[in-house]
N, C-alpha and C positions, 0 to 999 in steps of 0.2 A: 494526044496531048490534051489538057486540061486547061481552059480556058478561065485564064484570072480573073476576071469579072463574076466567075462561078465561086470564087474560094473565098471564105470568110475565118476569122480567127475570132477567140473570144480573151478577154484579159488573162483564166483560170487554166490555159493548156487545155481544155475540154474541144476533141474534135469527135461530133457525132453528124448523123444526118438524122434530123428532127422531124423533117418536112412530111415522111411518110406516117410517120407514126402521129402530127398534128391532123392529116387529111384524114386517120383512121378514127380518130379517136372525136373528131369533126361529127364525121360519119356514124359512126357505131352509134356514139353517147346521145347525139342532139338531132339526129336524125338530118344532117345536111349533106348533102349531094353535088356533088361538079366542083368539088373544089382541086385542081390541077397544081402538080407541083410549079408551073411554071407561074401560076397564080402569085403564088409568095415569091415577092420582091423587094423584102424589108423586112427586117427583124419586128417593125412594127408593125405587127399584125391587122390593125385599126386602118393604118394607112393602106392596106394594099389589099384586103377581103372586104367585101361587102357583107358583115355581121355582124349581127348585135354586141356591141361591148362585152359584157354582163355574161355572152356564149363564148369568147373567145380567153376572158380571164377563166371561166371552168375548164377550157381545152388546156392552157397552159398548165396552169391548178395540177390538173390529171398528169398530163405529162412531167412535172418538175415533182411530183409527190412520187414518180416512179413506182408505182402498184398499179397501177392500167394494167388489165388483163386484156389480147386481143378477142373477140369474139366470134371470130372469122375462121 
């Protein structure tokens, strides 16, 4: 069973899981480490990582432009 406090919906019908591919791209691009899917607990990124703004608009950037290649 799948616990609702896990399930989020967005306005546009879009249902993906972002979290792994934000941790990768964290990782790969900017060089940061330890970031845990259980980390992200808000869509607001600011509110719930301890990273620099300015890092976390390029992670999104990368992600929402969908051309991230993994490097792994």
């Amino acid at each position: 069973m799948i616990d609702p406090e896990s399930i989020a919906f967005d306005i546009d019908g879009v249902f993906a899981d972002t979290i792994p591919l934000v941790i990768e791209i964290a990782r790969d691009e900017f060089g940061i480490d330890g970031i845990r899917p259980e980390d992200i607990t808000c869509y607001a990124l600011r509110d719930c990582l301890d990273i620099d703004g300015e890092i976390i608009e390029a992670v999104i950037k990368k992600l929402l432009d969908g051309n991230y290649s993994a490097k792994r």
